[in-house]
C-alpha positions in Angstrom: -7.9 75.0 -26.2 -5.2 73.2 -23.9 -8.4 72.8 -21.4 -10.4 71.2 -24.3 -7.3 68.6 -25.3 -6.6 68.1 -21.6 -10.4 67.0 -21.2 -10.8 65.2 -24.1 -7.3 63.1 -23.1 -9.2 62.7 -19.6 -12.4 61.4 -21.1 -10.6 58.5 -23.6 -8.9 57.7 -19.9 -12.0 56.7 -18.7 -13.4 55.0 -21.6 -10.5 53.0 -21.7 -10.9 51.9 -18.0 -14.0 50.7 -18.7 -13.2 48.5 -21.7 -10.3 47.0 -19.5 -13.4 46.7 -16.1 -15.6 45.3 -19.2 -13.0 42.9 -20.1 -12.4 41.6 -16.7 -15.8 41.2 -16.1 -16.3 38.9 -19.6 -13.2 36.8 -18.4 -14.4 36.1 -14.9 -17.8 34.9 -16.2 -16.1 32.7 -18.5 -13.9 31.7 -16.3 -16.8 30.1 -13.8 -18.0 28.9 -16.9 -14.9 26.7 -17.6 -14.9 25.7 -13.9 -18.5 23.9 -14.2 -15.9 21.5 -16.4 -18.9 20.4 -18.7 -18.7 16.4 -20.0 -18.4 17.2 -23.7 -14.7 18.8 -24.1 -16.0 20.3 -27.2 -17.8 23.0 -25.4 -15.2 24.0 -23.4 -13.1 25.2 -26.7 -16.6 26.4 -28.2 -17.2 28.9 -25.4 -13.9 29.8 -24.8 -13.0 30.9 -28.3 -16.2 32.3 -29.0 -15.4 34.7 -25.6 -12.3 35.7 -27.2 -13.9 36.9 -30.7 -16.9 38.4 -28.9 -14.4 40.4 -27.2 -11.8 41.2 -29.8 -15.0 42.3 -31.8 -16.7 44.6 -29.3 -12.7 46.1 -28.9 -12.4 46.3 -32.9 -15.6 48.1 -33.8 -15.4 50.4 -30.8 -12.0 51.9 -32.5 -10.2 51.7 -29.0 -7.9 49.0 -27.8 -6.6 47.8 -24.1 -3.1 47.4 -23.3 -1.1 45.4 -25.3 0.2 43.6 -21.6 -3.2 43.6 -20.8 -4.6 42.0 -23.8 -1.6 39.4 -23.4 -2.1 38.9 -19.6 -6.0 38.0 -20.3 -5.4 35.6 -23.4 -2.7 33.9 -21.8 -5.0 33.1 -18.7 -8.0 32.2 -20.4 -6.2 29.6 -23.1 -4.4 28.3 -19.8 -8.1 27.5 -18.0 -9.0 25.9 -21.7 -5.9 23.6 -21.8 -6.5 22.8 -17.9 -10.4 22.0 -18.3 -9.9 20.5 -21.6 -7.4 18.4 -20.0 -9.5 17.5 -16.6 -13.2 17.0 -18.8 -10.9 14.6 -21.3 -9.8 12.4 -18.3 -13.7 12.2 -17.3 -14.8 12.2 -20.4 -13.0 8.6 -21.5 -12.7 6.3 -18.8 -11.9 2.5 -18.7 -12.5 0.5 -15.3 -12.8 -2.9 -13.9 -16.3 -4.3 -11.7 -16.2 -7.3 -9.5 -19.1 -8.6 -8.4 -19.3 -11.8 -6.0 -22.6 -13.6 -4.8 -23.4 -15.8 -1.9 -25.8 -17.9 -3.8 -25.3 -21.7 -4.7 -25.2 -23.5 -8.1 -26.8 -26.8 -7.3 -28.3 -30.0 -9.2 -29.5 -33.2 -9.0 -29.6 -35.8 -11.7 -30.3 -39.6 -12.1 -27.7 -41.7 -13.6 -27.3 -40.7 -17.4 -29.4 -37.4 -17.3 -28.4 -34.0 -18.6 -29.7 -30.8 -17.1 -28.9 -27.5 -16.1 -28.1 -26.4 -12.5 -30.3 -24.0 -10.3 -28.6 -19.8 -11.5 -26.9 -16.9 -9.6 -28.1 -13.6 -10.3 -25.6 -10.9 -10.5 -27.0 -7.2 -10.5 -24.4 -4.7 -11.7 -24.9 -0.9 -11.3 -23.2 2.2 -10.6 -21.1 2.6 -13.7 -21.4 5.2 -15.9 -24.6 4.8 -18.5 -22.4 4.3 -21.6 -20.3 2.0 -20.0 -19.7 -1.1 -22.6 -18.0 -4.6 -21.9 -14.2 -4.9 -23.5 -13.8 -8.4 -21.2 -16.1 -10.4 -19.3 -14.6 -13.3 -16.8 -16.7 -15.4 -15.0 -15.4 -17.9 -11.6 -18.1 -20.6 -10.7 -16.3 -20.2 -7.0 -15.9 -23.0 -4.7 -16.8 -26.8 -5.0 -19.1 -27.3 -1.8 -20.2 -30.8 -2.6 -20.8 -33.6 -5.1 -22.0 -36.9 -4.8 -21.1 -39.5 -7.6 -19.7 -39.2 -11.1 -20.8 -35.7 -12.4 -19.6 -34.4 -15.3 -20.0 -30.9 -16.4 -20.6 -30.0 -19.6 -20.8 -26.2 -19.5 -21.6 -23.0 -18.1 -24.2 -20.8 -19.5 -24.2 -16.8 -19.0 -27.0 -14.6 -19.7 -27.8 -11.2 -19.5 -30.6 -8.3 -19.4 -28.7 -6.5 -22.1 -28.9 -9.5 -24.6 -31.6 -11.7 -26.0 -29.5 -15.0 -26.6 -27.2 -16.5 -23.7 -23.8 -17.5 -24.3 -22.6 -21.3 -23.3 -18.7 -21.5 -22.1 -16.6 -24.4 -22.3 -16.1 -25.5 -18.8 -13.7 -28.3 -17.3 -15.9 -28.5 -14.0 -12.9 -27.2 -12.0 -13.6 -25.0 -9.1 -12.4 -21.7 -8.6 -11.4 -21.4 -12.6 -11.7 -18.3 -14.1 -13.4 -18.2 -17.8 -13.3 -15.7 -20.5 -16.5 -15.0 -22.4 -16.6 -13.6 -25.7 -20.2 -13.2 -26.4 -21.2 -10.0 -24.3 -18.4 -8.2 -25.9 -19.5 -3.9 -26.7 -23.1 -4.5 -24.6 -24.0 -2.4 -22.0 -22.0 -3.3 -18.5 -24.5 -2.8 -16.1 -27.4 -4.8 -16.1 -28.7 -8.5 -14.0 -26.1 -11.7 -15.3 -27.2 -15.2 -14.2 -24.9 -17.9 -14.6 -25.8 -22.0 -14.0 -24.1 -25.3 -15.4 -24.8 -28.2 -17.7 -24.0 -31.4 -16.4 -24.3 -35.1 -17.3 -24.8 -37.9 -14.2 -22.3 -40.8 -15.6 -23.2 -42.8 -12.3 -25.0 -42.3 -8.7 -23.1 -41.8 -5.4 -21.8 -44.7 -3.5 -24.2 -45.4 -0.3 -23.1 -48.2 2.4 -21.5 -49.7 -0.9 -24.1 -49.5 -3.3 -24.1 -47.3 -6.5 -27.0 -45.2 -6.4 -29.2 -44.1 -9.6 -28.4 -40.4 -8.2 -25.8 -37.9 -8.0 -25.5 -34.4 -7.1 -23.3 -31.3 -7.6 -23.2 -27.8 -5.6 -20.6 -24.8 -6.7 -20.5 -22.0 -3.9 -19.4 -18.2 -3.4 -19.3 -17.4 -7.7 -18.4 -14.0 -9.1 -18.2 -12.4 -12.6 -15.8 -9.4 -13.5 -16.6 -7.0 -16.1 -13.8 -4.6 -17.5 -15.3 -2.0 -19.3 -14.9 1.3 -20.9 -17.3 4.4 -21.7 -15.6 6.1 -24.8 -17.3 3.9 -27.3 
């Protein structure tokens, strides 16, 4: 009879050792699972806790526990790779950034005395941020003043983009090198092509050998836009 106890104690030994290996194994395979950090934190707690009941269960209904330090030692671990990932996918999850992008090209017209028109644009092509990226600011800089001949007076400066259907104009005080704040593109998508050109009014030609001309002409040079812009919306 002692053999048959000492047997029996033997075999619940070895059924415990493979609930613990059985345990071990689950964890490790949700363990690389965590690692993969997917994008929607959500998942992270999803998988993790429904490891933990899946276990818990399986130990419940089989009528034999591990360890009490065991069980402790593999919770503990498990809820700190949850808080870690949850923490790391968050961070990727909702990010905010800023995007400057400059262009070579030229802003140019040319106008007979008391016409109106709009300037030649500047296409912008902005990529690379993330695909829910929306606008929070928008500032545009019409760059440098490379040339004007006589009395040109500019109106405003239009902005347009791929992600909107109507263009927005911007008050303007024909300084170079001033930065504006738009207010139209506000919550569109960030990346997509921007053109920008001026309005302008020719008040009087340019001065020639001491004539006034019936023309005048204006070039800005070297614009850029910046877009801040955030992808938690």
């Amino acid at each position: 009879m002692a053999e048959c106890w000492k047997r029996c104690f033997s075999i619940r030994e070895e059924i415990q050792d493979c609930i613990d290996s059985y345990a071990e194994m689950e964890y490790r395979k949700s363990q690389k699972i965590l690692e993969k950090a997917p994008k929607d934190p959500i998942n992270i707690i999803r998988d993790a806790a429904g490891w933990l009941l899946t276990v818990s269960e399986k130990f419940r209904t089989g009528g034999i526990s591990m360890s009490k330090n065991k069980f402790l030692k593999i919770l503990f671990s498990a809820l700190l790779i949850m808080t870690m990932a949850f923490t790391a996918t968050t961070s990727a999850y909702a990010a905010t950034g800023t995007k400057k992008v400059t262009s070579s090209g030229k802003m140019s017209i040319v106008l007979n005395k008391g016409q109106t028109g709009n300037s030649s644009e500047v296409t912008f092509r902005v990529s690379g941020l993330p695909a829910n990226a929306v606008i929070t600011k928008l500032e545009v800089n019409p760059g440098s003043l490379k040339s004007y001949s006589g009395a040109m007076l500019t109106n405003y400066l239009t902005l347009s983009s791929s992600n909107r259907s109507s263009a927005e104009k911007v008050s303007w005080n024909g300084k170079e090198n001033t930065t504006l704040t738009t207010s139209g593109f506000l919550a569109s998508k960030a990346n997509g092509t921007y053109t920008i050109s001026f309005n302008c009014t020719c008040l009087s030609g340019a001065i020639s050998h001491g004539m006034i001309l019936d023309i005048g002409s204006k070039t800005y040079s070297n614009p850029y836009i910046t877009i801040y812009w955030d992808d938690s919306f």
